[in-house]
Backbone as a ProteinNet text record, in pm:
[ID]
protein_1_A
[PRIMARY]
XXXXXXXXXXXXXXXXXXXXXXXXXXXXXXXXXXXXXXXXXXXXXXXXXXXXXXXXXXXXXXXXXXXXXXXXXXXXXXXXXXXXXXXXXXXXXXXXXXXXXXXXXXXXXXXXXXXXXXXXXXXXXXXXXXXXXXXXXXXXXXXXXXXXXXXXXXXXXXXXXXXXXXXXXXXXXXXXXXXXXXXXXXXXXXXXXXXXXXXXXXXXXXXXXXXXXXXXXXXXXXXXXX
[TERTIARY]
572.8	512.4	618.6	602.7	660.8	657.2	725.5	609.7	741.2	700.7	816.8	783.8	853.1	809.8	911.1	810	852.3	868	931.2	979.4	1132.2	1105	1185.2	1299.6	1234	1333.5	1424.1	1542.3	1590.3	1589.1	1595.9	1577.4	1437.4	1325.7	1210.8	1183.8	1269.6	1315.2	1357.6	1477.7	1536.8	1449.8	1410.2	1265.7	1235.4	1137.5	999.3	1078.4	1157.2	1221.7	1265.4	1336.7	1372.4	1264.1	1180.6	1000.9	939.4	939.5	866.1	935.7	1096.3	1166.4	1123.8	1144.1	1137.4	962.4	886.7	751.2	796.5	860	864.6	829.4	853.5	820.1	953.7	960.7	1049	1047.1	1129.1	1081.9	1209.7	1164.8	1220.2	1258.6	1312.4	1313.2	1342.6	1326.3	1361.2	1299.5	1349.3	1342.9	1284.6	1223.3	1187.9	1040.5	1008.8	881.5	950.7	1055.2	1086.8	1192.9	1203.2	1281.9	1164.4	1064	949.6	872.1	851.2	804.2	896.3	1047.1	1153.9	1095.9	1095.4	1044.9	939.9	881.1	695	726.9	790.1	791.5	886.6	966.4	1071.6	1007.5	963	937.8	783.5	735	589.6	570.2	506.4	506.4	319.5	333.7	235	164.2	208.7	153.4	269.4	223.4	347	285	422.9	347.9	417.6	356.9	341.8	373	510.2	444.3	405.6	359.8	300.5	396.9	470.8	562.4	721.5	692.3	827.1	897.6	1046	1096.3	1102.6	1110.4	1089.2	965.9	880.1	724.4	689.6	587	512.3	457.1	413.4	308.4	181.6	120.4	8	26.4	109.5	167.6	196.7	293.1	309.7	193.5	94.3	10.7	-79.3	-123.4	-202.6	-119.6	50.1	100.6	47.6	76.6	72.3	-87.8	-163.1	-327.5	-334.6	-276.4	-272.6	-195.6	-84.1	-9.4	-71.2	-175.9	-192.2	-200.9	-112.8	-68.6	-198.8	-230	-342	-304.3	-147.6	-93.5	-199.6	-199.6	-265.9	-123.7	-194.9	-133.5	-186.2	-84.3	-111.8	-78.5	-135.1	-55.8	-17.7	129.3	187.9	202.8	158.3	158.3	119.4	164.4	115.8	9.5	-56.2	-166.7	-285.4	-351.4	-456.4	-591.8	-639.7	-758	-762	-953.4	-1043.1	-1052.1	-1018.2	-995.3	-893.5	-753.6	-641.3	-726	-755	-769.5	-894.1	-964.5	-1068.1	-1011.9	-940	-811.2	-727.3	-682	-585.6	-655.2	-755.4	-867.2	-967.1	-1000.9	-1004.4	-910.8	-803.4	-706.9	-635.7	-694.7	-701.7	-617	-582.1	-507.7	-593.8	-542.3	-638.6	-599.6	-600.1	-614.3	-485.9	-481.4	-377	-381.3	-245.8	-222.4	-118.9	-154.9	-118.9	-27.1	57.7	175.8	128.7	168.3	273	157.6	243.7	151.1	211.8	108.1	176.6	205.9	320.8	377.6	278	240.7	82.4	-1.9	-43.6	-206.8	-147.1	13.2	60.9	49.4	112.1	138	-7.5	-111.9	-242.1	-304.2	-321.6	-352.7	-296.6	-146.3	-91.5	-133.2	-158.2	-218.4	-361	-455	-584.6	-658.9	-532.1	-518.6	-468.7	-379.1	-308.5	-419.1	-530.7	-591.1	-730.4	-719.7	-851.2	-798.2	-659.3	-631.2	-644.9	-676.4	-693.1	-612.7	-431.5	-357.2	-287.6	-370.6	-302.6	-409.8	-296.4	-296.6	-322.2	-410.5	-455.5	-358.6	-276.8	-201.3	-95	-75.8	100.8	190.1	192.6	256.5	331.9	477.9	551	630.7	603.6	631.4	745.7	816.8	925.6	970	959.3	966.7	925.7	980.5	934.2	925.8	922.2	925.1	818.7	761.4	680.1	737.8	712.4	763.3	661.5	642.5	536.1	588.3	538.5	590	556.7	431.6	339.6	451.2	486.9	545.4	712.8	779.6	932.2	989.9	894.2	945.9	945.7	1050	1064.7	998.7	939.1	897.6	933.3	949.5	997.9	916.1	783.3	718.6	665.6	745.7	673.7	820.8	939.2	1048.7	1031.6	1059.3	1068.3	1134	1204.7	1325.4	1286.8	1339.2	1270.7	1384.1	1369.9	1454.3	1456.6	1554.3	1608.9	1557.7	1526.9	1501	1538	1717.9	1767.3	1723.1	1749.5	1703.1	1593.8	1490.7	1349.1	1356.5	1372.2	1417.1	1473.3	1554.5	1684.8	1603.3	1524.9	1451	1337.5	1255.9	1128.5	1175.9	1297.3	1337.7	1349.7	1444.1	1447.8	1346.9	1261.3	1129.8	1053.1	1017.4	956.6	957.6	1138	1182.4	1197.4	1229.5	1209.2	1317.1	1358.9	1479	1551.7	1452	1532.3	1618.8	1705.1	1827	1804.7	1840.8	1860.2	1940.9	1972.7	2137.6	2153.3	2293.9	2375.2	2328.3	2312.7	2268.7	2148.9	2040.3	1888	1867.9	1948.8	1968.7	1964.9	2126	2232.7	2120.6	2003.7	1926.3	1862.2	1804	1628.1	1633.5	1787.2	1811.2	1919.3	1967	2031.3	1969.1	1982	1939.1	1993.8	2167.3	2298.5	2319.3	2432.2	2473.3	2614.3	2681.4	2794.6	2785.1	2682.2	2693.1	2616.9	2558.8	2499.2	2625	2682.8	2831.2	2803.5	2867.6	2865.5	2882.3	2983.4	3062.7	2954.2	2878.9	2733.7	2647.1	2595.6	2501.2	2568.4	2676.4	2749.8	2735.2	2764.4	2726.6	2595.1	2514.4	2352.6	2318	2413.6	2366.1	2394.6	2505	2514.4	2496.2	2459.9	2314.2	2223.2	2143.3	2059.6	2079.1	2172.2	2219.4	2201.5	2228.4	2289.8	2131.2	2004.2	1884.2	1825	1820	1818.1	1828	1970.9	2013.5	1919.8	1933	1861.1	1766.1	1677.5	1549	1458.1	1591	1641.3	1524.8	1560.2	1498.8	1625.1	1524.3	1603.9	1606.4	1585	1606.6	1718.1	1800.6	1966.6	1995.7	2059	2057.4	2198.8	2151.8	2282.2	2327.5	2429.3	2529.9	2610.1	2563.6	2645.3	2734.3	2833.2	2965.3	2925.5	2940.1	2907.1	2821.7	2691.8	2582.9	2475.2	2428.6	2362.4	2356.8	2206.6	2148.3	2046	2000.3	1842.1	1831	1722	1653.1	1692.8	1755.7	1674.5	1678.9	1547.4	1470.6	1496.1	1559.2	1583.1	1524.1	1379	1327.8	1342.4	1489.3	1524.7	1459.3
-14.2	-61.8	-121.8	-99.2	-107.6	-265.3	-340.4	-461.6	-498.2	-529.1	-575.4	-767.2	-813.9	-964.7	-1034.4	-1079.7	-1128.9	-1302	-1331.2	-1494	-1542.8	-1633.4	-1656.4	-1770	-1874.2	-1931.2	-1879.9	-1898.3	-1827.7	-1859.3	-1993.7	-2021.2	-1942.1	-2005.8	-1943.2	-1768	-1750	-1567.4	-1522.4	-1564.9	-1544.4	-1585.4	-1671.1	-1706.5	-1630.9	-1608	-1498.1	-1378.2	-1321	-1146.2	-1187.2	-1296	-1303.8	-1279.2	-1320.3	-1331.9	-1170	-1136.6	-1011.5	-906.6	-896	-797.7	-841.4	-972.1	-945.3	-927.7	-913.2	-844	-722.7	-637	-471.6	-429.7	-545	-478.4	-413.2	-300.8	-325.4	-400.9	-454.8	-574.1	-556.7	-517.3	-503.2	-645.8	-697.4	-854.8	-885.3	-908.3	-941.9	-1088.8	-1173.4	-1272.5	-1316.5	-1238.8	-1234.8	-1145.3	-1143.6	-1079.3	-904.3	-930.5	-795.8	-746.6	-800	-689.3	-641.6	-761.6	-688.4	-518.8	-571.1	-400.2	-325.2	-304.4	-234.5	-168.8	-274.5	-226.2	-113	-187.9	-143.6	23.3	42	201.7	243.7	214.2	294.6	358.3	236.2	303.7	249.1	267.6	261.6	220.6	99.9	-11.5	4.6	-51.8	-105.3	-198.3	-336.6	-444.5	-507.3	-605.3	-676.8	-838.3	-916.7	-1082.2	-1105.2	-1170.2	-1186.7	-1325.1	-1411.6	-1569.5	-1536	-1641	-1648	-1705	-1872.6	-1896.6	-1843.5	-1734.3	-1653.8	-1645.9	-1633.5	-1615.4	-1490.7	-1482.3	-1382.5	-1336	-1286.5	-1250.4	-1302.8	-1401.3	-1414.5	-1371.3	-1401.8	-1343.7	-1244.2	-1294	-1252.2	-1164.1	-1136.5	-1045.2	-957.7	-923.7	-819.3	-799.7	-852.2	-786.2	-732.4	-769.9	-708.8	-606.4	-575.2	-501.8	-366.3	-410	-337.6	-231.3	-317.2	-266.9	-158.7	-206.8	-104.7	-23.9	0.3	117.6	206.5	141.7	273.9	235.4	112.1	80.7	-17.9	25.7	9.6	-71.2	-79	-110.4	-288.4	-315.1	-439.8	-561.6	-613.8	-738.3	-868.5	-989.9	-1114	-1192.4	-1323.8	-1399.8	-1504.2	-1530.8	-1662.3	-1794.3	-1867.5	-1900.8	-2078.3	-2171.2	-2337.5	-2348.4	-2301.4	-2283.3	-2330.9	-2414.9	-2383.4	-2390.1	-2426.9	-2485.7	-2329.6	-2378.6	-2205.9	-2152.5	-2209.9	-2141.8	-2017.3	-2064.9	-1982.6	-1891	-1934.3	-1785.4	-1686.8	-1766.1	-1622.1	-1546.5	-1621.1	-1539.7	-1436.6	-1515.7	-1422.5	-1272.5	-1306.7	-1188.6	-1107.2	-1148.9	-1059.8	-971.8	-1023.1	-962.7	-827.6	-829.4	-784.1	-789.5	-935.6	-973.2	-935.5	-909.4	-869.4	-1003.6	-1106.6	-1211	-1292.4	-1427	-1570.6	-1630.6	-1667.4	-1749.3	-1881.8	-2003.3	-2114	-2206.7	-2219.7	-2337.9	-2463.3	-2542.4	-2491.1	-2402.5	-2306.5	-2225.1	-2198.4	-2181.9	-2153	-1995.7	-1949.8	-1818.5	-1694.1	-1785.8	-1671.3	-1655.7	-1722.5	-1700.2	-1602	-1594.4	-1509.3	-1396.8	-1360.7	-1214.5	-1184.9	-1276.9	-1211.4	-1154.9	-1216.9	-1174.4	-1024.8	-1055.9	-882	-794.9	-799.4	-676.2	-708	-802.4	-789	-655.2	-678.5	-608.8	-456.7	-425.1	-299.7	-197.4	-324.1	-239.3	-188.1	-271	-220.5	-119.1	-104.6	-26.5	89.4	239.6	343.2	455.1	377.3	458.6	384.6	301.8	240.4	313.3	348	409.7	281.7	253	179	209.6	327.4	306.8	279.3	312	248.8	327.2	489.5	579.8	594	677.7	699.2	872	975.4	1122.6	1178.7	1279.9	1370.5	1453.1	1599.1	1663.6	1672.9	1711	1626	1492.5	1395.5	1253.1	1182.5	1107	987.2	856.8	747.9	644.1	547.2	515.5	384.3	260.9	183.3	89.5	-83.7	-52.7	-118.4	-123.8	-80.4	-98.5	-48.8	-31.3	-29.7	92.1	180.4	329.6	436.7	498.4	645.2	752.9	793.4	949.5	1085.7	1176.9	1305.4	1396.1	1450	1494.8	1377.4	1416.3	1324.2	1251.2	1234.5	1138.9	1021.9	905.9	785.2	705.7	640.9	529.9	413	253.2	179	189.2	79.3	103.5	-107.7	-131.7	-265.1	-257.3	-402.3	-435.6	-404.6	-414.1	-328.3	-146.9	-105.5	55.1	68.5	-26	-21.5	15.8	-69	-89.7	21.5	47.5	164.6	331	342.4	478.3	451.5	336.3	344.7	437	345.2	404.6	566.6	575	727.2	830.4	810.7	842.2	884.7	798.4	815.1	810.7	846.4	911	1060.7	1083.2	1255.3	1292.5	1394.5	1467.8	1430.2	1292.2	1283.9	1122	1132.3	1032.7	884.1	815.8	660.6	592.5	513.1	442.6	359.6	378.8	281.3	131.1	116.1	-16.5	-30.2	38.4	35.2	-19.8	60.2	1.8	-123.7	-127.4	-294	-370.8	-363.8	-493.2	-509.1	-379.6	-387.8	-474.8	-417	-421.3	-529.5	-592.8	-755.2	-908.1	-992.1	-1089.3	-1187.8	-1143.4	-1202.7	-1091.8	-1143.2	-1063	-1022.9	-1133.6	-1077.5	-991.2	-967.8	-888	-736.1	-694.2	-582.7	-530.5	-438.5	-355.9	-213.6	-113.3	40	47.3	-5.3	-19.4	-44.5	-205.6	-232.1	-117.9	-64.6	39	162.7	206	330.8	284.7	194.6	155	164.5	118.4	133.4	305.7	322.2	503.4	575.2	517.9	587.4	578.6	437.2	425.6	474.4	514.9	582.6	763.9	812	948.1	963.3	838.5	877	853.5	776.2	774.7	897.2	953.7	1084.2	1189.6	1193.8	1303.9	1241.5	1080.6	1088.1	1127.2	1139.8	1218.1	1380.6	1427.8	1541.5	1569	1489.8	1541.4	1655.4	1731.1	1842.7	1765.3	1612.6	1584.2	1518.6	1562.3	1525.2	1420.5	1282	1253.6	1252.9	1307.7	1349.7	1204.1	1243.7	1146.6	1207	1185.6	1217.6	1110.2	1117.9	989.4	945.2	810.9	735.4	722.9	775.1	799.5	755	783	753	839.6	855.2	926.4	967.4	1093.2	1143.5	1229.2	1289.4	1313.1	1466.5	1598	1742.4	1766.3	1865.8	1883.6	2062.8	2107.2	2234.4	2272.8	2362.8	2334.5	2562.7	2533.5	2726.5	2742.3
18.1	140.3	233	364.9	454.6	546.9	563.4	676.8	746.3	848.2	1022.1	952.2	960.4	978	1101.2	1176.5	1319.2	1334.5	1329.3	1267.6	1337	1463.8	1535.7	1444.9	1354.2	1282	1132.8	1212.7	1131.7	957.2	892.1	791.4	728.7	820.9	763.3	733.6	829.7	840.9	701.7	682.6	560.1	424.7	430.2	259.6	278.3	390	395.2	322.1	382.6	367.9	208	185.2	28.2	-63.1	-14.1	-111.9	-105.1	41.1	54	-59.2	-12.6	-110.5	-305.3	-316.6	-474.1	-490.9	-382	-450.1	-409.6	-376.8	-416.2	-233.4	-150	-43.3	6.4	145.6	190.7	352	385.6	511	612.4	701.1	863.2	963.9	999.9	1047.7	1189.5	1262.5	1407.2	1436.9	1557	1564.2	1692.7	1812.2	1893	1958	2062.8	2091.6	2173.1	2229.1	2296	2127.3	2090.6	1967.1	1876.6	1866.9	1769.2	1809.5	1918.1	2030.2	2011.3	2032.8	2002.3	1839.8	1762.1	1639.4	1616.4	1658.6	1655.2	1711	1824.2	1917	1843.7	1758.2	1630.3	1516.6	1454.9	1308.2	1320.5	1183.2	1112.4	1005.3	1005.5	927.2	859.3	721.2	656.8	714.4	735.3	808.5	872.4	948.1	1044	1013.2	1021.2	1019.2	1117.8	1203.6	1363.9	1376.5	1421.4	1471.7	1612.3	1669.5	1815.4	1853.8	1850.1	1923.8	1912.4	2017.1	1957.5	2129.3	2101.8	2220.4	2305.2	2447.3	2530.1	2569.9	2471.6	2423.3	2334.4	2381.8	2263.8	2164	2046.3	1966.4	1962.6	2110.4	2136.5	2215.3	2323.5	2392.8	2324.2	2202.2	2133.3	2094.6	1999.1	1952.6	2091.8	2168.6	2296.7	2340.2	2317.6	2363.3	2263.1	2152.2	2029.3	2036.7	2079.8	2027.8	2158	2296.5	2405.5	2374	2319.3	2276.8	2182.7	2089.1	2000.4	1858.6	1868	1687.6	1671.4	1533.7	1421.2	1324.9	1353.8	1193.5	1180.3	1054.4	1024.9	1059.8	1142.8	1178	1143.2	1079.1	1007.7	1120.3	1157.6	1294.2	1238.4	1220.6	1121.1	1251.4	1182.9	1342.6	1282.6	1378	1380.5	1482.3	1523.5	1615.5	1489.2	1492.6	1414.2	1445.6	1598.9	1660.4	1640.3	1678.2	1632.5	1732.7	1900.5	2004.4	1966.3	1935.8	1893	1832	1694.1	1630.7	1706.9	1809.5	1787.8	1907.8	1986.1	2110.5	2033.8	1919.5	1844.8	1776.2	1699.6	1677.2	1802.9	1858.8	1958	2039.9	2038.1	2088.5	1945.1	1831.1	1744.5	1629.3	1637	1491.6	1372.5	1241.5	1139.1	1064.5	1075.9	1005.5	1031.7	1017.5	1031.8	918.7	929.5	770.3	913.4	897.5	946.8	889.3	981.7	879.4	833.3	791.5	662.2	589.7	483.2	436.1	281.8	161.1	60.5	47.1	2.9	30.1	-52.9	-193.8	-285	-213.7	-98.9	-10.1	81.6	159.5	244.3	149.4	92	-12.8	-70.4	-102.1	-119.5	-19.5	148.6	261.5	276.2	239.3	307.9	165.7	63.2	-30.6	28.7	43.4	114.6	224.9	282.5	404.2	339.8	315.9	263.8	166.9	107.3	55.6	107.7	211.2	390.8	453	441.1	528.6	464.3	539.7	491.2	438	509.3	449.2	302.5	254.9	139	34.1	-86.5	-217.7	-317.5	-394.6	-480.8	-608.3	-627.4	-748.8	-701.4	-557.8	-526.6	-569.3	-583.8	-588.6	-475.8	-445.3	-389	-448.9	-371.6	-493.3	-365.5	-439.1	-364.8	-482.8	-444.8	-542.3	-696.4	-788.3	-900	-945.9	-863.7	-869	-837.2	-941.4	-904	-915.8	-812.9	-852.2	-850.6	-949.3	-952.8	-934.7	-804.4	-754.7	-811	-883.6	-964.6	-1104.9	-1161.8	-1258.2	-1259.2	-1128.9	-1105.3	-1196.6	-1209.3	-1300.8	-1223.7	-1275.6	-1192.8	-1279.3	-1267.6	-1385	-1303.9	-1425.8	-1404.2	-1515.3	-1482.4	-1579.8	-1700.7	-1795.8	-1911	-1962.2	-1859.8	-1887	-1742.3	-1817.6	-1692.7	-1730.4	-1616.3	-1657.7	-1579.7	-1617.6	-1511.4	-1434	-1313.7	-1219.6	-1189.1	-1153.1	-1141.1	-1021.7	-941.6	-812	-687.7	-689.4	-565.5	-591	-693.1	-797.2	-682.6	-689.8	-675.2	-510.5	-451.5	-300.6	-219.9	-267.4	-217.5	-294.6	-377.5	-415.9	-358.1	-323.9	-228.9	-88.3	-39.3	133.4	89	-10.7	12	-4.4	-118.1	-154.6	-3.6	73.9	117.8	239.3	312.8	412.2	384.9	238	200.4	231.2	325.2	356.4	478.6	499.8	636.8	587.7	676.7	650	662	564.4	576.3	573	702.5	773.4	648.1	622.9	569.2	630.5	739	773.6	738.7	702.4	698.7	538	456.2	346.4	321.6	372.6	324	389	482	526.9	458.6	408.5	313.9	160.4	130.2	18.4	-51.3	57.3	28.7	100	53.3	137.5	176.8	142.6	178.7	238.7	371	468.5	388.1	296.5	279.2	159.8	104.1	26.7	70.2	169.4	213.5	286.1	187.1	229.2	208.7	306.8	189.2	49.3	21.6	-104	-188.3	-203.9	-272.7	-246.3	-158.7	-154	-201.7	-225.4	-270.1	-406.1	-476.1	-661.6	-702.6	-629.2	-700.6	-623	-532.3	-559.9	-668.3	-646.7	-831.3	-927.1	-960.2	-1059.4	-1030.5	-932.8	-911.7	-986.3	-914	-938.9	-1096.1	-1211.5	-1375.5	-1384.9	-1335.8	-1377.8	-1344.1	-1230.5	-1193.2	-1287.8	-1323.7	-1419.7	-1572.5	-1603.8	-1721	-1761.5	-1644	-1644.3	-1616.1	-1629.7	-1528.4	-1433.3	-1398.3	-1222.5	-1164.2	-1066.6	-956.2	-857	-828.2	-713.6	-688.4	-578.6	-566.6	-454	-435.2	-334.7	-268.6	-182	-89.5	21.5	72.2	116.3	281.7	366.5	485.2	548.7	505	537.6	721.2	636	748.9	832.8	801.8	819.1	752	597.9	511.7	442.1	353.3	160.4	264.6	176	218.8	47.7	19	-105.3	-31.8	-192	-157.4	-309.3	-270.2	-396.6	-384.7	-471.2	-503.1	-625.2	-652.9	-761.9	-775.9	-856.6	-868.7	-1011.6
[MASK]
++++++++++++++++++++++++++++++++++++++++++++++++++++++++++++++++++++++++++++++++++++++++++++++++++++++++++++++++++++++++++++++++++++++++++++++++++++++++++++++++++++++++++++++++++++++++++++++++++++++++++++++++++++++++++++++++++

């Protein structure tokens, strides 16, 4: 699963994304209301957690931006607002639910599976497939027919993105963000080692699926099944 989290402070930025990743998410981060939209018209997200007091654009602005554009995605509004004016402004305007500061982080992460599992493009087993590959995200295993290996946390992280970009390419930078939560440690070099742990689980299982490497660019998945 995919989620944008929009969180102008930066400390609180960094927990949140630390928490989201070790539940198996992968998490997108920006710190403002015009970078969140930037987001939002890029890629395609599971759910988004939204604060309201955010710089440039607000909270509510993106999401009103969001609901006139088209996007459905389920939106959380993290937010210190707590009078019931706010929220029913915020829900009408079509937030799918608020979690209010201070907040304990188990009621946040129950809200966003709440939601994920309303929504219609969410899979109740939490599968992720490409070629001969299933990856069960629920239990951090890769299978290949009737062989499966588990897969370690970054493992987990870095074969979700590819999984389920398929054949199309994932930046070296898209990685090192998703998949560290230290800046000094999200390097090529780190993401070039757990590829290749990846590659020897691959072969342990013989999978036909190969992941390829375009220098300086990124990995994408091809599945040659001769």
């Amino acid at each position: 699963m995919k989620l944008l989290l929009v969180e102008d402070s930066i400390q609180l930025n960094k927990a949140l994304s630390t928490v989201l990743k070790r539940n198996n998410y992968v998490v997108d981060t920006c710190f403002d209301g015009d970078e969140a939209v930037d987001y939002l018209k890029e890629y395609t997200y599971d759910c988004v957690i939204l604060d309201i007091m955010l710089p440039k654009r607000n909270g509510l602005d993106v999401l009103k931006w969001a609901r006139e554009y088209g996007i459905q995605t389920p939106i959380i509004m993290l937010t210190a607002k707590t009078t019931t004016i706010d929220k029913i402004n915020g829900l009408n305007m079509g937030a799918d639910d608020y979690v209010s500061k201070p907040f304990v982080v188990e009621e946040l992460l129950a809200r966003i599976r709440a939601l994920l599992r309303r929504n219609h493009t969410y899979k109740e087993e939490n599968n992720a497939e490409f070629g001969d590959l299933v990856l069960n995200l629920n239990e951090s295993t890769l299978y290949c027919g009737e062989n499966k290996v588990a897969l370690m946390n970054k493992e987990l992280q870095i074969m979700t993105m590819l999984i389920k970009s398929g054949s199309n390419i994932v930046s070296l930078d898209t990685i090192a963000k998703n998949a560290w939560d230290i800046d000094a440690y999200s390097t090529s070099e780190n993401v070039w080692v757990f590829i290749s742990y990846l590659r020897k689980k691959l072969e342990t299982i013989k999978s036909k699926v190969k992941i390829k490497s375009i220098r300086y660019q990124g990995y994408y998945l091809e599945y040659k099944n001769d």
